[in-house]
C-alpha positions in Angstrom: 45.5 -108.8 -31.7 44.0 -110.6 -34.9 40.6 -112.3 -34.1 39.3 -115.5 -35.9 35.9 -114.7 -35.7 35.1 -117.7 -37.4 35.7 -119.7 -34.3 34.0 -117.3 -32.3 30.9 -118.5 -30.9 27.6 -116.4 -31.2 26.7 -115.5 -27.4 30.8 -114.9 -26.9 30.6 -112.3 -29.8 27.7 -110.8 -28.2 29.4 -110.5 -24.9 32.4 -108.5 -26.8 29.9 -106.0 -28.6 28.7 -105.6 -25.0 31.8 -105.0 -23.6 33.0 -102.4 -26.4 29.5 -100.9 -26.3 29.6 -100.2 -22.1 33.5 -99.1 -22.8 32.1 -96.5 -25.4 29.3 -95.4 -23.6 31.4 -94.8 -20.6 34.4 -92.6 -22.2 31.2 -90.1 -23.1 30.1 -89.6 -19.6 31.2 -86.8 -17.2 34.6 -88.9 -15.8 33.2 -87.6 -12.0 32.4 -90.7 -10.5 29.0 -90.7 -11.2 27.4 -93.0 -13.0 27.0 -93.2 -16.9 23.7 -93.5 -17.7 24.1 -93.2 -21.5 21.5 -90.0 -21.3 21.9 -86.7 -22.7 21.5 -84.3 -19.8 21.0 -81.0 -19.7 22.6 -78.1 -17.3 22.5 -74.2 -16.8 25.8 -72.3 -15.2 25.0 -68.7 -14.1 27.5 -66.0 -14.1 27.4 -62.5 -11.8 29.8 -60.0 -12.7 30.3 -57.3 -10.0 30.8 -54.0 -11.1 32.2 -52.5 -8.1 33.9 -55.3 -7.1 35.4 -56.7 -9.8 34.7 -60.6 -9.1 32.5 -63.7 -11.0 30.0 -65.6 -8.9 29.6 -69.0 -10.2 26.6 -71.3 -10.2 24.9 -73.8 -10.9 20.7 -73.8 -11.5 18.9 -77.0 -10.5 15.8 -78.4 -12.2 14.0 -76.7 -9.5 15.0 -73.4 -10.2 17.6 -73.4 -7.1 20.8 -71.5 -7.4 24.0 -73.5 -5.8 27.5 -72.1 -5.5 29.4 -73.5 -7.8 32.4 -71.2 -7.1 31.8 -68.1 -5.0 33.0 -64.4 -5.8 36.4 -65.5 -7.6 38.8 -62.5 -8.2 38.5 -61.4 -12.2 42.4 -61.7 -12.6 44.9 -60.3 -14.6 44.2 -56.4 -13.6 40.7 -55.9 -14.7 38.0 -54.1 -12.4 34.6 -53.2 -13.6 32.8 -55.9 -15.3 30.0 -54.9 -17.4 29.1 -57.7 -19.4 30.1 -61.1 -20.5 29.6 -63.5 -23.6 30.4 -67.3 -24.0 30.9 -69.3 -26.4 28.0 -71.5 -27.8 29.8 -74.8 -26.6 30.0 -73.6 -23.1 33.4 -74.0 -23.1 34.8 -70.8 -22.3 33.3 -67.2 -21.1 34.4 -64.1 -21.7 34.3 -60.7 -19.3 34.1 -57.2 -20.5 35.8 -55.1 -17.8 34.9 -51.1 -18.0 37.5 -49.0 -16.1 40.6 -51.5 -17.1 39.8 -51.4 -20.9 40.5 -55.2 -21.7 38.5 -58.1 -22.1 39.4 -61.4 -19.8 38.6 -65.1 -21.0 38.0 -68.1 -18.4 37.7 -71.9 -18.8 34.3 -73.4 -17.7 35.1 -76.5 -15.5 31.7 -78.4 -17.1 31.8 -81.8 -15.9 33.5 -81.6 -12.3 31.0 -83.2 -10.1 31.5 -81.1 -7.0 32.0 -77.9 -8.5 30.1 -77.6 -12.2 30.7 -74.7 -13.8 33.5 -73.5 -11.9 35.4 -70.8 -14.1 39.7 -70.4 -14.0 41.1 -67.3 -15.4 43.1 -67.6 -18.3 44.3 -64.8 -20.1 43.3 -60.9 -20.4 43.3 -58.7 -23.7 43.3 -55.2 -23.9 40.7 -53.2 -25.9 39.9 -49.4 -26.5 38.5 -47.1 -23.7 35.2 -47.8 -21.6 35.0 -51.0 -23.1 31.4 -51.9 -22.2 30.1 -54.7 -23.7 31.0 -58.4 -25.5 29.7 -60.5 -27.9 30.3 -64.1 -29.4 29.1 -65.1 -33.2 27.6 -68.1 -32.8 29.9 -70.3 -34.8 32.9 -69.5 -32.0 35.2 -68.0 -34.3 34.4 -63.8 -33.8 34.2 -61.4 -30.9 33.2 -58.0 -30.6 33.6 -55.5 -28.3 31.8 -51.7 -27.9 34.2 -49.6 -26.9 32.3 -46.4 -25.5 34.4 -43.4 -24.4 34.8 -40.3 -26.6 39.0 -41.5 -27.3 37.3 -44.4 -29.0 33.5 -44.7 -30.4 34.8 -47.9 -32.0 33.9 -51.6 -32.4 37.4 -53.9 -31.3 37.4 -57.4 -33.8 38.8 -60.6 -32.5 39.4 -64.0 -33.7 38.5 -66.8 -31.1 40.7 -70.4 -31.2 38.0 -72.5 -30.7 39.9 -74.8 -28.9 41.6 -73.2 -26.2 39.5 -69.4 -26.4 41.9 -67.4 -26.8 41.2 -64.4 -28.0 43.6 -62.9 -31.0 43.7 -59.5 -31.9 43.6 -58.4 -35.6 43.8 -54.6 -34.7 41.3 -53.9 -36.7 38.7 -51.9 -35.3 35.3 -50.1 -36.7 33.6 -47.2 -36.4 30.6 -47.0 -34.5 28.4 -43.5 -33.5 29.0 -41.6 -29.8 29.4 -44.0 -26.7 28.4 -47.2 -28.0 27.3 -49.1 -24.9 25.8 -52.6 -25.8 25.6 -54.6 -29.1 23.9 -57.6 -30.2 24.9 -60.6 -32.7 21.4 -61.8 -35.0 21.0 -65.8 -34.3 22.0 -66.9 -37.1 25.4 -64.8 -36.9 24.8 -62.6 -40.4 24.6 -59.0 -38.9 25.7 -57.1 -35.7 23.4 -54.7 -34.1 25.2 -51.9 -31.8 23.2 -49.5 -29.7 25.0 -45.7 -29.1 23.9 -44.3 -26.4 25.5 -41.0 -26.9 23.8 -40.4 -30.1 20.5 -42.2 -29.5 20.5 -44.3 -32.7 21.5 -47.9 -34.0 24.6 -48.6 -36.2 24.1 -51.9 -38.4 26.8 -54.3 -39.9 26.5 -57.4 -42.2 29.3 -60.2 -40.6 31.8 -62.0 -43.2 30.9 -65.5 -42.0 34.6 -66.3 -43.0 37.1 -63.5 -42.0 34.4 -61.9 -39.2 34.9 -58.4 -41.3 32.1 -56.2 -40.3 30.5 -54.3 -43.5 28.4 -51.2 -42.5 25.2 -51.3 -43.6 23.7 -48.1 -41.8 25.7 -46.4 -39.5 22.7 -44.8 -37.6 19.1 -45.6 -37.4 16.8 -43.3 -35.5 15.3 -45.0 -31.9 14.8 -43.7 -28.5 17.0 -41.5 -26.5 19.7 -43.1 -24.5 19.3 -46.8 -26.2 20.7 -48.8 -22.8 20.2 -52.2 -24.2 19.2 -54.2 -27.2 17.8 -57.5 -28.2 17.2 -59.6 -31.4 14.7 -62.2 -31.6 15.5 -65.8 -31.5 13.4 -67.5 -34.4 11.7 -64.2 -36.4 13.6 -61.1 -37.8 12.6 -58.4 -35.1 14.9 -56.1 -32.9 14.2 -54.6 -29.6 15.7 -51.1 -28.4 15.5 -50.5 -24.6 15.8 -46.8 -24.4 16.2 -45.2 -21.0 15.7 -41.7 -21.9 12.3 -42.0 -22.7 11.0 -45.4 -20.4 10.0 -47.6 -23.8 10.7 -50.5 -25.9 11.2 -49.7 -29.4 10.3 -52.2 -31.6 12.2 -52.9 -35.6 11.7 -55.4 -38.3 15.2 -56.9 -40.0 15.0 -57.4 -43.5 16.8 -60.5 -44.9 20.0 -57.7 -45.9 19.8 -56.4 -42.4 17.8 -53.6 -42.8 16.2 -52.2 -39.8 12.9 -50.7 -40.1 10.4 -49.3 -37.2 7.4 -51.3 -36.4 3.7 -49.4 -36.5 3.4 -48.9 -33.5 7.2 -48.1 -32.7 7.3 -48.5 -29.0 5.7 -49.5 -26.1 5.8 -48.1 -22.6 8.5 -49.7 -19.9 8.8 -48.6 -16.4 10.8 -46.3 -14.8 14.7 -46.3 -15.8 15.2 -49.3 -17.7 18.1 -51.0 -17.9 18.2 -54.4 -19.6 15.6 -56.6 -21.8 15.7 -60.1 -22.8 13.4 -62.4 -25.1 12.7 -66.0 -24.1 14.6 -68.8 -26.3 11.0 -69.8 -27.6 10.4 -66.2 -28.7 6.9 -66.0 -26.9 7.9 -63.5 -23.8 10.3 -60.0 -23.6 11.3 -59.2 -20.4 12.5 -55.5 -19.0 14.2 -54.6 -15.7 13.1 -51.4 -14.6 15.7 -50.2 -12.1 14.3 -46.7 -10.7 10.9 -48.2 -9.9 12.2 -51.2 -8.7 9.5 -53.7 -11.2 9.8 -56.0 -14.1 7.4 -55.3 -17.8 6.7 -58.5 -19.1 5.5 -58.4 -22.8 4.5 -60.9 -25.3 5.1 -61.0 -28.9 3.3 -61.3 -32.1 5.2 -63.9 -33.9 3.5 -62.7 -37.1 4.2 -58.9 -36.4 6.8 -58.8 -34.1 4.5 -56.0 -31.5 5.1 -56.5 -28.0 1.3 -56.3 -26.1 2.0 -56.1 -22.0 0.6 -58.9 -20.0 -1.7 -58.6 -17.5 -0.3 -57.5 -14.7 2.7 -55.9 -15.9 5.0 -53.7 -14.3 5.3 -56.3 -12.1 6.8 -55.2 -9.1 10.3 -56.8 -8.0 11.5 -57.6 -4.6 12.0 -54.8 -2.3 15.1 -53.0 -2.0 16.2 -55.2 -4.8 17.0 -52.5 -7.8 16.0 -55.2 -10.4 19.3 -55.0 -12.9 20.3 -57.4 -15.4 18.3 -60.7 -16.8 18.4 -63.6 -18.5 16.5 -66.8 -19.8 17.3 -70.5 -19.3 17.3 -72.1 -22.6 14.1 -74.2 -21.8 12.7 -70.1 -21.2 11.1 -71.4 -17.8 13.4 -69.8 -15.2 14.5 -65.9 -15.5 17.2 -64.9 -13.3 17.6 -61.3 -12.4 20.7 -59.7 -10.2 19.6 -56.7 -8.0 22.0 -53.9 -8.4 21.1 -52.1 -5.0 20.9 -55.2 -2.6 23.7 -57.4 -4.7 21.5 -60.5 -4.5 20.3 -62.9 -7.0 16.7 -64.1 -7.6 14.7 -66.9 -10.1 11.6 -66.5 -11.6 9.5 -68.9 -12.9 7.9 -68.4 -16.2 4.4 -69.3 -17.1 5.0 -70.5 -20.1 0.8 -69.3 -21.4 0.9 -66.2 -19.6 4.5 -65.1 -19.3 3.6 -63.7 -16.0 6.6 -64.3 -13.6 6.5 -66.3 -10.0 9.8 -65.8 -7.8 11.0 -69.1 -6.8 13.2 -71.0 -4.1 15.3 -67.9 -2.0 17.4 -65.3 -2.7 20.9 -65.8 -3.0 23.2 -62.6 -1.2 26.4 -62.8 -3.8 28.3 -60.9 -1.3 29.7 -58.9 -4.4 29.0 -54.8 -4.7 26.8 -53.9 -8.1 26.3 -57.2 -10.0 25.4 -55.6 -13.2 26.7 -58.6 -15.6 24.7 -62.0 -15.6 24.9 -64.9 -18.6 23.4 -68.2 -18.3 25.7 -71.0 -20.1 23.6 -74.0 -21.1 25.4 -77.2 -21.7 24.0 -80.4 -22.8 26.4 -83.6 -21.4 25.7 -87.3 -22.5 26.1 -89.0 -19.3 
């Protein structure tokens, strides 16, 4: 249709421009029935992956700090068993399971906007990897993951290529050498280099990441840090890493130079407590957080911005709740709420953060996932307009 806007009158072409505008504003909204508000809203799915049980818990975190099923305990599919730790991608359209004892990696569509179910997850597909594959990780432009796998047939890094729009995973057999039992590794923010922590050989290997092809480049192969290295974190806004080392109960703390470089901070380490097992930094950078399973507590740190040396807050260990066997953690992206899984009990708690202290309240009540050893946990932020 061909309008003569010439014989148009003013308030009519008004009432079209309103018309188009509601009809525009409305296609961007969630499509559940609710009402489109024109606001950008923001949400936070929570993922549990069992490890002796082999299933995902879904859910959804309130403003509140609440946890609510979104999907409970769904089977991982595809013959897996064993998940140990998952990745997503920065859209929050898809996440990603490593799975231990099957050696592959599954993939899984995020249901975002369904109004009685958001963040439900369907399986999709399921690639294999090399032996003991324990841990997955997503560059932050989509397009690259990478896999530890950690069992003396392997020792090796597996390289994918993502499609971006259906997240897919696609193999380009290539694969690269990493040090003895490689257990966890960690992509920089702004997706330049690849940090991978071998446990077997108690030191770091470093690569520099081909923002084009994903082609990992070695830069050192193996940097000194603490016996056993279980876990490893890089910091969101400055250039520092963090080592979680098991053998020896401490945070060990490293500079990153602008090529990659890792060097140890003065001190290098602080004390954790006793046998732990995963670390995480708040997305504003000011808190670290440990899980301490053994002793059964939390260390809370905060960090120097200017030095990058983690000082323990007062209070810290702090003690988690009984019979739990704090296990894994993670931050919302706002860093108020910290959600920790307890490997002993399989339940799921919330923490709030005190954003000038770091020091951690539970909140709300703990959620049984009815799932044996929930060991992998990612938070998915998603921002809708609505």
């Amino acid at each position: 249709m061909i309008f003569n806007f010439k014989k148009i009158h003013l308030h009519a072409l008004s009432a079209i421009l309103v018309l188009v505008l509601y009809l525009v504003i409305s296609s961007c909204g969630k499509g559940d029935g609710y009402s489109n508000s024109g606001t950008t809203n923001f949400y936070n799915f929570v993922y549990f992956g069992s490890f002796g049980s082999s299933s995902i818990n879904s859910y959804y975190l309130d403003s509140n700090g609440a946890l609510i099923v979104a999907a409970n305990a769904i089977a991982t599919g595809g013959g897996t068993s064993n998940v140990n730790d998952f990745a997503a991608t920065i859209n929050g359209k898809f996440l990603y399971a490593a799975n231990k004892a099957s050696n592959n990696v599954s993939y899984y569509a995020v249901d975002q906007l369904t109004a009685t179910s958001p963040g439900k997850i369907t399986y999709t597909n399921v690639e294999s990897t090399g032996t003991g594959v324990s841990s997955v990780a997503i560059t932050p432009n989509g397009k690259f993951a990478y896999l530890t796998n950690s069992t003396a047939l392997t020792n090796n890094i597996s390289f994918f290529r993502v499609d971006q729009e259906t997240g897919a995973l696609n193999s380009s057999d290539i694969t690269y050498v990493a040090r003895t039992n490689p257990t966890e590794l960690v992509v920089s923010p702004d997706g330049a280099y690849l940090f991978v922590a071998n446990r077997g050989t108690s030191d770091i290997s470093t690569y520099s990441v081909n923002s084009v092809s994903g082609a990992l480049n070695t830069i050192n192969l193996s940097v000194a840090t603490g016996t056993n290295p279980e876990d490893l974190v890089v910091h969101p806004i400055q250039r520092y890493l963090y080592v979680l080392s098991v053998g020896t109960n401490r945070v060990y703390q490293y500079s990153v130079s602008a090529a990659g470089a890792l060097a140890a901070l003065t001190p290098g380490f602080i004390a954790t407590g006793v046998g732990p097992k995963k670390i995480a930094v708040t997305p504003n950078g000011k808190y670290v957080f440990v899980s301490n399973n053994t002793d059964n507590t939390f260390s809370v740190y905060s960090v120097d911005s200017a030095t990058g040396l983690l000082t323990a807050i007062g209070g810290s260990p702090i003690a988690g709740p009984v019979g739990a066997g704090v296990y894994s953690l993670a931050v919302t992206s706002d860093s108020k709420y910290l959600v920790v899984s307890g490997d002993t009990n399989a339940k799921a708690y919330v923490y709030g953060i005190d954003d000038a202290t770091g020091f951690i309240t539970q909140v709300g009540t703990e959620v049984s996932l009815g799932s044996s050893n929930p060991r992998a946990l990612i938070i998915v932020p998603l921002s809708v307009l609505e």
